[in-house]
C-alpha positions as CSV (number, residue, x, y, z in Angstrom):
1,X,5.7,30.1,-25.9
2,X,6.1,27.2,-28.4
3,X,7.2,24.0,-27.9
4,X,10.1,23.5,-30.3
5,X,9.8,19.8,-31.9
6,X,11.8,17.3,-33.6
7,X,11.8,19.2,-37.2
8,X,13.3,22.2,-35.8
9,X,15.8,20.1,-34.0
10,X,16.8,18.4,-37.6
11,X,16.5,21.9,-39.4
12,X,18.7,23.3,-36.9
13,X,21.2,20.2,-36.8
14,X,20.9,19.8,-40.8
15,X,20.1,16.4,-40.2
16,X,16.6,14.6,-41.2
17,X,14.1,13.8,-38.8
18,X,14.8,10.4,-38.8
19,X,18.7,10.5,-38.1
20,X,17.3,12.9,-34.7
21,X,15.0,10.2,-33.9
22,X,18.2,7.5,-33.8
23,X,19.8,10.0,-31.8
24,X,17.1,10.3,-29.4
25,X,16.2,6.8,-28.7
26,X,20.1,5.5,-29.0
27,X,18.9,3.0,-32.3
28,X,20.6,2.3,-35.2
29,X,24.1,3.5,-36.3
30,X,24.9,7.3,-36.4
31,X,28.6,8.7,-36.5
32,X,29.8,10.7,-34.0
33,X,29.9,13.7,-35.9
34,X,26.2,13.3,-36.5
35,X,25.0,12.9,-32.9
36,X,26.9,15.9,-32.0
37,X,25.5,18.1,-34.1
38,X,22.2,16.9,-33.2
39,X,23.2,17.1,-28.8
40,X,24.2,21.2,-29.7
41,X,20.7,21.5,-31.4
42,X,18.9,19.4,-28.9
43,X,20.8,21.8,-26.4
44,X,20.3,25.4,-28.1
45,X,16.5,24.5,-28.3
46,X,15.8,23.1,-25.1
47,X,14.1,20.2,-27.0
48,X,12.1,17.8,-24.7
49,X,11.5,14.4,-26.3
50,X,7.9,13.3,-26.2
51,X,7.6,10.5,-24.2
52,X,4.2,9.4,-25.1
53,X,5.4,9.3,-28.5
54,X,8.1,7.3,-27.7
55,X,6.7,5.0,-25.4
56,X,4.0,4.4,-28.6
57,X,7.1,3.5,-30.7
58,X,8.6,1.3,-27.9
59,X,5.7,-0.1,-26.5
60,X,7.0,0.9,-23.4
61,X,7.1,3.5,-20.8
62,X,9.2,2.7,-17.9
63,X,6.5,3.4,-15.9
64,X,4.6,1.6,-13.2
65,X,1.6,2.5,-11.2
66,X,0.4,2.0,-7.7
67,X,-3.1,2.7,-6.6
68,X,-3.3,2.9,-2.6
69,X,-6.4,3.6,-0.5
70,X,-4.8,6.3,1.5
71,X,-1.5,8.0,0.4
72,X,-0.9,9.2,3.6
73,X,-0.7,6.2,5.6
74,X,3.0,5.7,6.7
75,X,2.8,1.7,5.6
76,X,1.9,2.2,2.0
77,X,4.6,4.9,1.7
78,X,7.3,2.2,2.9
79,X,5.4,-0.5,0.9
80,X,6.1,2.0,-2.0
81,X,9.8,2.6,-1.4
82,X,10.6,-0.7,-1.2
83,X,8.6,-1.1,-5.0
84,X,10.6,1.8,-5.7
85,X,14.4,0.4,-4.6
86,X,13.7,-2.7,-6.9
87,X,12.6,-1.3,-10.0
88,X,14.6,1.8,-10.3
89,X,17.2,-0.6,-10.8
90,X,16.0,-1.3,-14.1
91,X,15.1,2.1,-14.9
92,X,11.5,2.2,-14.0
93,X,9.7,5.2,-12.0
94,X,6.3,4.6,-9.9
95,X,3.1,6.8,-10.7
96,X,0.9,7.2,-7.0
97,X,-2.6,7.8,-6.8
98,X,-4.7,7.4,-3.9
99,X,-8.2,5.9,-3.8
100,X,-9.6,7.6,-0.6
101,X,-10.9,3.9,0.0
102,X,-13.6,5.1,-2.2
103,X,-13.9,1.9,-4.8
104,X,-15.3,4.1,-7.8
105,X,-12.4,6.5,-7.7
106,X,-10.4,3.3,-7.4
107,X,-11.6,1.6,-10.8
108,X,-11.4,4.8,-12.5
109,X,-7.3,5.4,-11.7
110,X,-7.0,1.9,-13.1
111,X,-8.7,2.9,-16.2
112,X,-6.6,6.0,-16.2
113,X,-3.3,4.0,-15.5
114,X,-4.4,1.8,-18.4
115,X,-4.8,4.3,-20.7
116,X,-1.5,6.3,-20.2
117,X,0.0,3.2,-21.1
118,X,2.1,1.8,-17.7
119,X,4.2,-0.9,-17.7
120,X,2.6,-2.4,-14.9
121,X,0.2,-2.0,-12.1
122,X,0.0,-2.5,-8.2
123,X,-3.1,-2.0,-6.6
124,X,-4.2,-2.1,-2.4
125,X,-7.6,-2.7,-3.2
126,X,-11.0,-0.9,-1.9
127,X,-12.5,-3.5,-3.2
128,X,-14.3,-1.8,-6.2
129,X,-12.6,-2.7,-9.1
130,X,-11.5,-7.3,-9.0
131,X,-13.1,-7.0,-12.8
132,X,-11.3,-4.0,-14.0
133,X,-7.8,-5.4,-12.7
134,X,-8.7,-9.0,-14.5
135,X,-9.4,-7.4,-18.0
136,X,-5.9,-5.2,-17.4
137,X,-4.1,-7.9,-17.1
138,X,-5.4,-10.4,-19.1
139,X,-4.6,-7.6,-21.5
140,X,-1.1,-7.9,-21.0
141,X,-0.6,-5.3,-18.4
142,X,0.7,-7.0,-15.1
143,X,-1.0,-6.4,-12.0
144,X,0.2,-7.2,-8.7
145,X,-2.3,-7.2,-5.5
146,X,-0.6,-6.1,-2.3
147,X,-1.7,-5.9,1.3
148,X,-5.3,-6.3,0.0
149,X,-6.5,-9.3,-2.1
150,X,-9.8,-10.1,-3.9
151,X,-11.8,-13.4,-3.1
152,X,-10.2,-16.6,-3.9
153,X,-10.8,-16.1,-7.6
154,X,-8.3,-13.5,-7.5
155,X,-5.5,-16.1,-6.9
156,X,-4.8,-15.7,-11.0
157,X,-3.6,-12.4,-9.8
158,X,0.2,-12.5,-8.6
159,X,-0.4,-11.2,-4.7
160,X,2.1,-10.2,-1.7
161,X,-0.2,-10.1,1.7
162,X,0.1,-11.0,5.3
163,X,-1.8,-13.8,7.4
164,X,-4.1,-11.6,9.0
165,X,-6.3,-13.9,10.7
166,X,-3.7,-15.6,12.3
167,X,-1.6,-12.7,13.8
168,X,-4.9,-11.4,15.1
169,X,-6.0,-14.4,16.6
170,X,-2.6,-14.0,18.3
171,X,-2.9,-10.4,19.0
172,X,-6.6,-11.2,20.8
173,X,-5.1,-14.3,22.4
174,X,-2.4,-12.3,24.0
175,X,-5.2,-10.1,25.5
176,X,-7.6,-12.6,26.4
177,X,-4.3,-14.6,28.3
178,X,-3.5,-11.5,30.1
179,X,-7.0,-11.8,31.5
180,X,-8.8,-8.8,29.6
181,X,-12.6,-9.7,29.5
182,X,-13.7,-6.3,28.1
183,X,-11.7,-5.4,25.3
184,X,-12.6,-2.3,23.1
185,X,-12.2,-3.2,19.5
186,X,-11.3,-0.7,16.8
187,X,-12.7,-2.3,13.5
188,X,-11.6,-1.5,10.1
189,X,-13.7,-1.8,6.4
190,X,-15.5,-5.5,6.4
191,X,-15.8,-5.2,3.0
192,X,-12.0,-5.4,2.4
193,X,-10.1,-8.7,3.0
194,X,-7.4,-7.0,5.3
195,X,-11.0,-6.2,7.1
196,X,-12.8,-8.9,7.6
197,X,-9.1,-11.0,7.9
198,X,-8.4,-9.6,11.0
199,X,-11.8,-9.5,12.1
200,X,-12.1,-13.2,11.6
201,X,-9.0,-13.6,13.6
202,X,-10.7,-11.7,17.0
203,X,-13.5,-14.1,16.1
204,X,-11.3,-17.0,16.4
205,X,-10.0,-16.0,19.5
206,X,-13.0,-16.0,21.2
207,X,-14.4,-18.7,20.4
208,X,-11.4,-20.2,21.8
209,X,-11.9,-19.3,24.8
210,X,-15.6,-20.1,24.5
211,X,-16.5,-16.6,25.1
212,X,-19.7,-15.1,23.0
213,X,-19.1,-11.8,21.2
214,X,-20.7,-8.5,22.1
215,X,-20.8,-6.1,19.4
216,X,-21.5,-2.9,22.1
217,X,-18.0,-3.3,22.1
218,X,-16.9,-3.2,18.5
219,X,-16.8,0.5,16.7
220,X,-16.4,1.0,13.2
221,X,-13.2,2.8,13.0
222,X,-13.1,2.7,8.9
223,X,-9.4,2.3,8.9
224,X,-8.7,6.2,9.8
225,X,-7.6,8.4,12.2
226,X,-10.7,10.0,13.4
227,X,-12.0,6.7,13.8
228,X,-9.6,6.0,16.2
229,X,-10.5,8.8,18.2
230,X,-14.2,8.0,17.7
231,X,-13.8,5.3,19.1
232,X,-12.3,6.0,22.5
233,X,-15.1,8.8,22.9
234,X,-17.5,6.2,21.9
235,X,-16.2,3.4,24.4
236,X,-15.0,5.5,27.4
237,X,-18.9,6.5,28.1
238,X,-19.0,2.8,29.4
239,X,-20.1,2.1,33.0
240,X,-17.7,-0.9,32.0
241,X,-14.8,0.4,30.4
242,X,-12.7,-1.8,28.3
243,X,-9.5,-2.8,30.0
244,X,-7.8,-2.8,26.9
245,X,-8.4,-1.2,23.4
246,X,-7.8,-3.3,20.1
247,X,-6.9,-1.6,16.9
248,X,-6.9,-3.3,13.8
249,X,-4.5,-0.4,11.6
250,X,-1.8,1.2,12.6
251,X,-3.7,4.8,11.5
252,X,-6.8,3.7,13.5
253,X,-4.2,3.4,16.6
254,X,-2.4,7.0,16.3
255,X,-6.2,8.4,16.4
256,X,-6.8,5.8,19.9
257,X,-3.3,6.9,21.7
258,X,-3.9,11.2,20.2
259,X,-7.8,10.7,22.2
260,X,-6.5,8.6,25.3
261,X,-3.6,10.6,25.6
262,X,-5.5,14.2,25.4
263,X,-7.9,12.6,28.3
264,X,-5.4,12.1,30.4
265,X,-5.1,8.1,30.6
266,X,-1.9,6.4,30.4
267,X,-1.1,3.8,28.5
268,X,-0.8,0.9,29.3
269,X,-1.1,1.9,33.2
270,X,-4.7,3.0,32.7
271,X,-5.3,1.0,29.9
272,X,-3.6,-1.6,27.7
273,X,-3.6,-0.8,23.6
274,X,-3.4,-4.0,20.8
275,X,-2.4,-2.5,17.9
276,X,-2.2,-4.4,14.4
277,X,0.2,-2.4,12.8
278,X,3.4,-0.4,14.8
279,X,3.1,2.7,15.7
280,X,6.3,5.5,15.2
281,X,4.9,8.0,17.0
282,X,4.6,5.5,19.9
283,X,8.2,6.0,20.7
284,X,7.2,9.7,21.7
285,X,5.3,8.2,25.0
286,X,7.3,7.8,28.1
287,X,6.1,4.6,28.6
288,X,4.8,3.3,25.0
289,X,4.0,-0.4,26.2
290,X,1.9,-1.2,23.2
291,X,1.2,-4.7,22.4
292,X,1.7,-4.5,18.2
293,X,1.7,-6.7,15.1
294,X,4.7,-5.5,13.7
295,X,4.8,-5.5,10.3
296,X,7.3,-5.7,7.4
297,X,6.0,-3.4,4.9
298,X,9.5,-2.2,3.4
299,X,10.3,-5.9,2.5
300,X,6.8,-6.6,1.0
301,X,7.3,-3.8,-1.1
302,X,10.6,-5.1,-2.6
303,X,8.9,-8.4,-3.0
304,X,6.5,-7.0,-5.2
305,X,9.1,-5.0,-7.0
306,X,10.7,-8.4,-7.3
307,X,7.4,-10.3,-8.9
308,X,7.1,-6.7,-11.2
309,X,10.4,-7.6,-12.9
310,X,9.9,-10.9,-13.3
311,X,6.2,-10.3,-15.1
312,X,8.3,-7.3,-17.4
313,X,10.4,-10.1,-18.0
314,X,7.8,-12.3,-19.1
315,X,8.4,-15.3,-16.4
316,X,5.8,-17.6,-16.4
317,X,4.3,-19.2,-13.1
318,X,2.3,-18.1,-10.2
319,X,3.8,-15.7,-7.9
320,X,2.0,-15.9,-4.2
321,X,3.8,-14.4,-0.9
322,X,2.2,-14.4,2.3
323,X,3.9,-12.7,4.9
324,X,3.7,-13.5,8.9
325,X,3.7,-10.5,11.2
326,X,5.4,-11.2,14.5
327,X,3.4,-10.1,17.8
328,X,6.1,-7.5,20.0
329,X,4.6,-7.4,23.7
330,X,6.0,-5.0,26.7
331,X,2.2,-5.7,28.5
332,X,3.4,-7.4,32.1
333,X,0.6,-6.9,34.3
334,X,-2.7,-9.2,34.1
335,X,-5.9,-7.6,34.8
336,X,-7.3,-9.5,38.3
């Protein structure tokens, strides 16, 4: 069936093409008369404007995208919502894709995004694409880092993060205070700044304490749920067990408490679980007891909505937010 365009709309209307154009995009002056005629046409046809025809005439589409390393992580969903509840109050709508954590696929969604003309771009890097984002928007598209930065260079980039080394060097310090020696350490991507952040801060910790790290008990969790499982398979085959498990995700964490809790170990009674990131589905134990960074994702997200309008709006200056996690405890005992 064919799509009926603009000239049937103004043969049906008896207008020009023009006056349905005005009509469409509310410019210039039309009588009343006019722009009914053309609604009743626009109606009888079913006429769909075409919005990449328009958005070429504007120079604008009302659209912003967000590129996320995994869509179905619960924090980037409320990171989103909160973009979402800022900018829909200007009348802009987000695009989602998903890199996978795969940095190829990343740079090539920012291309896309790029070429279907957005408004403006946020982007929780994989860590594939620091060039790609710096040519965007040095070429006038804005883009906005959040969770994730670049290296320092990356600073000309407007970016809404979190201190990660520091609330993991409190998360680990917590641990180490309650006397856990062997602690079972769920790491993320290294090659990521969230990453290597919080891996820095169990570092710090340590060496706090003047205690030497021993990598038998780090596993490679790769910020995902299976990983999480992994993980407790991989560290419950210890003649030493760890006393306490330390996730550095909140996804990594749901895979930790699905395995621990399918081998019959209680938590914290059996033992304790760090976990940078809260955990929903925590609530669903009878005694959760989960030491957690909580974070604030919802009001990052309408921070960067925030930054997004300002950059539409052509406000000069640098925008930087760094957000501080607070550390929730219910761990009592100490480990003898």
């Amino acid at each position: 069936m064919m799509k009926n365009t603009i000239k049937d709309v103004a043969l049906e209307a008896g207008v020009s093409t023009a006056t349905v154009s005005r009509v469409v995009n509310q410019s210039g002056f039309v009588s009343d008369d006019i722009k009914e005629r053309v609604y009743l046409a626009i109606k009888k046809l079913n006429y769909q404007p075409n919005a990449i025809a328009r958005s070429l005439k504007r120079d604008k589409t009302n659209t912003i995208g967000i590129v996320i390393p995994d869509i179905s992580n619960p924090f980037y969903m409320k990171i989103s919502k909160g973009i979402e509840d800022i900018i829909q109050q200007e009348g802009y709508n987000l695009i989602f894709c998903s890199s996978d954590e795969n940095p190829q696929k990343e740079e090539k969604l920012l291309q896309l995004m790029y070429e279907k003309r957005v408004d403006a771009i946020v982007l929780a890097t994989a860590d594939g694409s620091k060039e790609m984002a710096s040519r965007i928007n040095q070429a006038g598209v804005p883009v906005v880092l959040v969770d994730r930065d670049f290296d320092i260079e990356s600073q000309k980039l407007d970016s809404v993060t979190e201190d990660n080394v520091q609330s993991t060097y409190e998360l680990t310090k917590y641990l180490l205070d309650k006397g856990h020696r062997y602690i079972g350490v769920v790491n993320g991507l290294l090659h990521v700044s969230t990453g290597w952040g919080r891996y820095e801060g169990y570092s710090k910790a340590l060496k706090k304490y003047g205690m030497e790290e021993d990598t038998k008990y780090i596993f490679n969790g790769s910020f995902t749920q299976d990983g999480g499982i992994k993980a407790v398979d991989y560290f419950l085959n210890f003649a030493q067990k760890p006393s306490a498990i330390l996730s550095f995700n909140n996804i990594m964490t749901f895979g930790v408490l699905l395995e621990l809790t399918r081998r019959g170990y209680s938590v914290p009674k059996d033992i304790v679980v760090a976990s940078y990131g809260d955990i929903e589905a925590a609530q669903l134990l009878k005694s959760p007891g989960i030491i957690s960074i909580v974070q604030k994702p919802y009001e990052m997200g309408q921070r960067v909505g925030e930054i997004l309008l300002k950059r539409l709006n052509n406000e000069r200056g640098s925008f930087t937010e760094i957000f501080k996690p607070k550390l929730v405890t219910h761990e009592k005992s100490s480990i003898s």
